[in-house]
Residue frames as a rotation matrix with the C-alpha (Angstrom) as fourth column:
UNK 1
-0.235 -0.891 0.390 162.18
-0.110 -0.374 -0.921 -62.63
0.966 -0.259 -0.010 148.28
UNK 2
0.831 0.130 -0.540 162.92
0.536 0.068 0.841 -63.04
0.147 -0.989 -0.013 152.30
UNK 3
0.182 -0.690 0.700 164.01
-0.389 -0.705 -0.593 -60.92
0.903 -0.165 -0.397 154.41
UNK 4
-0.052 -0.322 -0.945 165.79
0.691 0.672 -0.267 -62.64
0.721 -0.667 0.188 157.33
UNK 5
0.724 0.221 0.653 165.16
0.010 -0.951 0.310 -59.88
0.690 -0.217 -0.691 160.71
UNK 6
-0.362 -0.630 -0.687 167.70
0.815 0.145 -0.562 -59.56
0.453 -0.763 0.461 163.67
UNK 7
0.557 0.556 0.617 165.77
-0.078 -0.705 0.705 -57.62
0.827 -0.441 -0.349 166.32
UNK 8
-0.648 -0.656 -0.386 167.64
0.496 0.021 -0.868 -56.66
0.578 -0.754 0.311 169.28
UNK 9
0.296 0.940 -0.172 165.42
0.652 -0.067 0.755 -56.16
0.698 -0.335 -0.632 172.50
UNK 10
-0.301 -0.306 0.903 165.70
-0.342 -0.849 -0.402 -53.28
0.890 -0.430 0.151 174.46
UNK 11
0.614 0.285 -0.736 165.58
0.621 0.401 0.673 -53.28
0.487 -0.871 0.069 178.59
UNK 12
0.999 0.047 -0.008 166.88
0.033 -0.569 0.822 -51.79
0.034 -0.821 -0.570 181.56
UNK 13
0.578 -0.814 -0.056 170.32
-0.142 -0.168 0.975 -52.85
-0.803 -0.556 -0.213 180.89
UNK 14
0.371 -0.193 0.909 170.65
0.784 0.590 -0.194 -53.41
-0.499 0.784 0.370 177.50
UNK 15
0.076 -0.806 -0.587 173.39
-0.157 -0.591 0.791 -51.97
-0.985 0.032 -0.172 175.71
UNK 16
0.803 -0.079 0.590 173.86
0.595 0.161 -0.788 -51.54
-0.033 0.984 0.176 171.51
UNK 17
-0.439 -0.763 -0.475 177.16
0.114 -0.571 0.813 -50.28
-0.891 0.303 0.338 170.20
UNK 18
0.568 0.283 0.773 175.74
0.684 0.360 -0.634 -49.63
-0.458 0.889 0.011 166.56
UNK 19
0.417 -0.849 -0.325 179.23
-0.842 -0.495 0.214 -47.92
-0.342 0.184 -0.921 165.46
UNK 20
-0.618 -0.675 0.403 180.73
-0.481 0.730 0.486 -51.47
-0.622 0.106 -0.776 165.69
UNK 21
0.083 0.758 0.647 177.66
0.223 0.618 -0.754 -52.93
-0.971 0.207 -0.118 164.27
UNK 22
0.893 0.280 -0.352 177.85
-0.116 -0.613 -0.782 -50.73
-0.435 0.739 -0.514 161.35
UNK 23
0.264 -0.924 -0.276 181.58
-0.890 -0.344 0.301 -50.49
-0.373 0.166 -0.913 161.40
UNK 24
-0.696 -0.707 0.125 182.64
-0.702 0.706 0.091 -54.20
-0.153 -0.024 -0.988 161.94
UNK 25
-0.294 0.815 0.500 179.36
-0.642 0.220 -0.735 -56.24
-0.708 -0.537 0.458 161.88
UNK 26
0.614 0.778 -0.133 177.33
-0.215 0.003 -0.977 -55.89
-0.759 0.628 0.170 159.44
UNK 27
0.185 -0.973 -0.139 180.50
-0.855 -0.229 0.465 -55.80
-0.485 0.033 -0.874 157.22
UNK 28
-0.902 -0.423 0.091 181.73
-0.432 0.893 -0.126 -59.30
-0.028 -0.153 -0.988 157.92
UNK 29
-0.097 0.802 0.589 178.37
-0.042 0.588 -0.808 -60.70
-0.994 -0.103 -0.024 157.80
UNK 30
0.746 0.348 -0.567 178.09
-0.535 -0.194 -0.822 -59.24
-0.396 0.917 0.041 154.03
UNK 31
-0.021 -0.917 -0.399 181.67
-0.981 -0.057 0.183 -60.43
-0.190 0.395 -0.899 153.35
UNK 32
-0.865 -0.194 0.463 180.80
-0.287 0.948 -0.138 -63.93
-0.412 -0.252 -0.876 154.35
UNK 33
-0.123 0.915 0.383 177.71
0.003 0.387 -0.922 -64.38
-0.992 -0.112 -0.050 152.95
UNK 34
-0.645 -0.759 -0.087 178.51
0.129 -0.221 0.967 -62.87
-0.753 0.612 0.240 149.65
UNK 35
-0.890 0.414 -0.192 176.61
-0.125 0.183 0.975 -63.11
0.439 0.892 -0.111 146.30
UNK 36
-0.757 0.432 0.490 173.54
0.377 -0.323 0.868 -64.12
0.534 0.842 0.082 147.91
UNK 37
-0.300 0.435 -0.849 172.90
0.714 -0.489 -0.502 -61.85
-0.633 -0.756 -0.164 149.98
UNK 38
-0.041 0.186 0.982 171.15
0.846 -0.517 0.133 -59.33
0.532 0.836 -0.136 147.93
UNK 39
-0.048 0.057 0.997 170.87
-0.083 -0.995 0.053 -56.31
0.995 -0.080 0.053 150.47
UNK 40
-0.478 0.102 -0.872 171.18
0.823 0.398 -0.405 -55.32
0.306 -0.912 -0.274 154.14
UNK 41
0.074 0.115 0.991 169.49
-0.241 -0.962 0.129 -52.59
0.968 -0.248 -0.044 156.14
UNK 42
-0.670 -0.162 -0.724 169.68
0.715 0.122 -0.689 -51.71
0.200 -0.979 0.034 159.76
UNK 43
0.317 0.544 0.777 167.56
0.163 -0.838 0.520 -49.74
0.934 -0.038 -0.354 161.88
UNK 44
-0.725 -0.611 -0.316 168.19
0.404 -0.006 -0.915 -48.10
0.557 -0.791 0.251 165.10
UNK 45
-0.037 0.888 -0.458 165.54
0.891 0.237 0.388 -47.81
0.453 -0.393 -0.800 167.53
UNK 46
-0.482 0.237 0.843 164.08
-0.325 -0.942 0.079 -43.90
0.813 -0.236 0.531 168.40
UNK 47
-0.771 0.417 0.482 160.77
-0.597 -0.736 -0.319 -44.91
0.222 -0.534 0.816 170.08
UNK 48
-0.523 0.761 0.383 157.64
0.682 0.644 -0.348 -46.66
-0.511 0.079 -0.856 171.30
UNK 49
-0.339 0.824 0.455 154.50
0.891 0.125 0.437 -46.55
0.303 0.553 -0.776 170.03
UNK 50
0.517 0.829 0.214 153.37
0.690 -0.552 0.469 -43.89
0.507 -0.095 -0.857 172.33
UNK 51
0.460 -0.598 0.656 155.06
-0.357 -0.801 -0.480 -40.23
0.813 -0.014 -0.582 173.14
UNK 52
0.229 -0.690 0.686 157.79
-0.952 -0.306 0.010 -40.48
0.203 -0.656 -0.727 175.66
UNK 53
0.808 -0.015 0.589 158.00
-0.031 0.997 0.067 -44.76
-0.589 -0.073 0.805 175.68
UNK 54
-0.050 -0.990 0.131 161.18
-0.863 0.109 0.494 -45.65
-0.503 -0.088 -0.860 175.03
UNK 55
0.157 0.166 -0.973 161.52
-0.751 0.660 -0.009 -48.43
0.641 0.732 0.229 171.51
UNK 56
0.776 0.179 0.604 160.64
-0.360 0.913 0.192 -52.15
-0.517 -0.367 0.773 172.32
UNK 57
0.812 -0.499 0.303 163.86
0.584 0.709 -0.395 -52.58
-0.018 0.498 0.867 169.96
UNK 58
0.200 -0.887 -0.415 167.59
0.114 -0.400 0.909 -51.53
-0.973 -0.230 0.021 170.53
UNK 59
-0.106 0.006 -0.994 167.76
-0.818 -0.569 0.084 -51.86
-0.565 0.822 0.065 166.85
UNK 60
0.493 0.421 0.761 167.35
-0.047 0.887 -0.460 -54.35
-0.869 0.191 0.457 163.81
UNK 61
-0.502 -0.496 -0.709 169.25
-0.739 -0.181 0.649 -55.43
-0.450 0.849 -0.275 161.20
UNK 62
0.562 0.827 0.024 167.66
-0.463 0.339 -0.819 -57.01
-0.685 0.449 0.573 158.00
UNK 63
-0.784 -0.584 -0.212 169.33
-0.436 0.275 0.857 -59.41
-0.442 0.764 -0.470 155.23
UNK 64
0.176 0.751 -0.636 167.39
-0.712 -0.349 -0.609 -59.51
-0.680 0.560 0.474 152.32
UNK 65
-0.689 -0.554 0.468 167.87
-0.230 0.779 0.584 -63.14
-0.687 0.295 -0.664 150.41
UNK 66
-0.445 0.711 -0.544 165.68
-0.533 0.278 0.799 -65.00
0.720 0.645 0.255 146.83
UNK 67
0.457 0.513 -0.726 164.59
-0.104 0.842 0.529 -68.05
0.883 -0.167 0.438 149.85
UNK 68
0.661 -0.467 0.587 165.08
-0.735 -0.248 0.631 -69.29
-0.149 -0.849 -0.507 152.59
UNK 69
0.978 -0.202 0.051 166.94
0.208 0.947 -0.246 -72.01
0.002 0.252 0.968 151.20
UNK 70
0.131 -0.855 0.502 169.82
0.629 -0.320 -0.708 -69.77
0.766 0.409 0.496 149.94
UNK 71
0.206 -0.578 0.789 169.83
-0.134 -0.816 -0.563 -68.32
0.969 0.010 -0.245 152.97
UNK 72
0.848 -0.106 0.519 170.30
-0.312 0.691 0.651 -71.31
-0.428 -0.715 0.553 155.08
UNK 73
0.777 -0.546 0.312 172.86
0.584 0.443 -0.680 -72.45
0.233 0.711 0.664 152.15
UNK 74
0.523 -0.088 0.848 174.42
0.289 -0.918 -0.273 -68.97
0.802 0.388 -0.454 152.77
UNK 75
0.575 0.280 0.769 174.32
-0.576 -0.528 0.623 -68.67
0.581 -0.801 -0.142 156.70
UNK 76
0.994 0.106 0.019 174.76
-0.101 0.852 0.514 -72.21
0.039 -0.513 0.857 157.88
UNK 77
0.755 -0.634 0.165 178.42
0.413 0.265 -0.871 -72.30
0.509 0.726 0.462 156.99
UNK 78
-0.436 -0.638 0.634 179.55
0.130 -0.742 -0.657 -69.04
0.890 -0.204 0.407 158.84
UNK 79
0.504 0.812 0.294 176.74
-0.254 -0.186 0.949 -69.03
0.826 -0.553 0.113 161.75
UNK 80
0.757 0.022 -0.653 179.00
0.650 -0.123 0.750 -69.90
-0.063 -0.992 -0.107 164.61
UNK 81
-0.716 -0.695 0.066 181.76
0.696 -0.718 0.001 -66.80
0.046 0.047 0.998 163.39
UNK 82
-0.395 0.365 0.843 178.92
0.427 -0.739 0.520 -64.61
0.813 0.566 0.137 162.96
UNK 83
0.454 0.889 -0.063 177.54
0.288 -0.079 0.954 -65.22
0.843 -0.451 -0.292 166.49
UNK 84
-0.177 -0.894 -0.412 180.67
0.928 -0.013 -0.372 -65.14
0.327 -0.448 0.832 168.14
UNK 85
-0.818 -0.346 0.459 180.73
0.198 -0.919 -0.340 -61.56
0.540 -0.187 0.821 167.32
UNK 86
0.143 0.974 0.174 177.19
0.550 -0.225 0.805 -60.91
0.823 -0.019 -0.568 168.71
UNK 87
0.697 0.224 -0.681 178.51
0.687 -0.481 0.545 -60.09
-0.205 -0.848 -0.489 172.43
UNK 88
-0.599 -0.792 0.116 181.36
0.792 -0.608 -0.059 -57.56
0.117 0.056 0.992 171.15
UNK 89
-0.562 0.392 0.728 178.22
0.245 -0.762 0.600 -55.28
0.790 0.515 0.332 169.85
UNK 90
-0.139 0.837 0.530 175.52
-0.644 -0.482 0.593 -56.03
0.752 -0.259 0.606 172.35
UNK 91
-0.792 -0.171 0.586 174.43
-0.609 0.302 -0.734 -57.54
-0.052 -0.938 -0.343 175.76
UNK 92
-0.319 0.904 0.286 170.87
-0.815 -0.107 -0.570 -58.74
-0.484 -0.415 0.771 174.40
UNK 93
-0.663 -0.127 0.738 169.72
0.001 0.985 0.171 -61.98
-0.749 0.114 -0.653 172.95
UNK 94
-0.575 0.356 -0.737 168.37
-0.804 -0.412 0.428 -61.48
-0.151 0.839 0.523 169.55
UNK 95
0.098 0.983 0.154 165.11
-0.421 0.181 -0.889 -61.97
-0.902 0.022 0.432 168.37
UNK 96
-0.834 -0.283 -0.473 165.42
-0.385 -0.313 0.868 -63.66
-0.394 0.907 0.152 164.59
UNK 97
0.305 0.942 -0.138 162.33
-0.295 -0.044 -0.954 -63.16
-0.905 0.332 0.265 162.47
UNK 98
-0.929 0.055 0.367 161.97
0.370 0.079 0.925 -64.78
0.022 0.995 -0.094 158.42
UNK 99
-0.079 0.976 0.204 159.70
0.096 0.211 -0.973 -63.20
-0.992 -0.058 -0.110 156.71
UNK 100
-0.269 0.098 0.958 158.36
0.923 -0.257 0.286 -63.29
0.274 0.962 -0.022 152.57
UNK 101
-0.719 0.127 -0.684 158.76
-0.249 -0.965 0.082 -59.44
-0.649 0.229 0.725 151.31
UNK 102
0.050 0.497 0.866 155.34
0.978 0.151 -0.143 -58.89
-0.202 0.854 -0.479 148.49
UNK 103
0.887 -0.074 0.456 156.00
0.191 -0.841 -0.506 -55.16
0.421 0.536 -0.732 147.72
């Protein structure tokens, strides 16, 4: 299994809506992708590493796919509707991370 990341750096002016993200986003990303996507999570960013440090991420969302094949097969199709939406949510230029899940 891979899990495809969307990391969303954080900064002095960087803005997340993660209402819309949740609301309208994510959503439409599942809708379009369909079948094989197998799962999504999000996270929303609390903290750094150390007390009072403010998170190196605004938040992250995860899609969770058998390969990366099927989730180029999956993506490639819908990938310039999906980015479109990117500035509705957020001001920052996502980070995107593949990695293989083993547990």
């Amino acid at each position: 299994m891979i899990k495809v990341s969307v990391l969303y750096p954080n900064g002095l002016q960087s803005k997340f809506d993660l209402d819309y993200y949740l609301r309208e986003h994510m959503p439409m990303v599942q809708r379009l992708l369909g079948a094989p996507l197998q799962r999504i999570a999000v996270e929303y960013g609390l903290a750094g590493g150390v007390p009072g440090a403010p998170p190196p991420f605004l938040a992250a969302g995860h899609l969770y796919f058998q390969s990366v094949e099927t989730f180029q097969g999956a993506f490639a199709p819908h990938a310039e509707k999906i980015m479109a939406d990117v500035p509705r949510y957020t001001n920052t230029t996502p980070v995107i991370q593949i990695s293989e899940v083993k547990l």
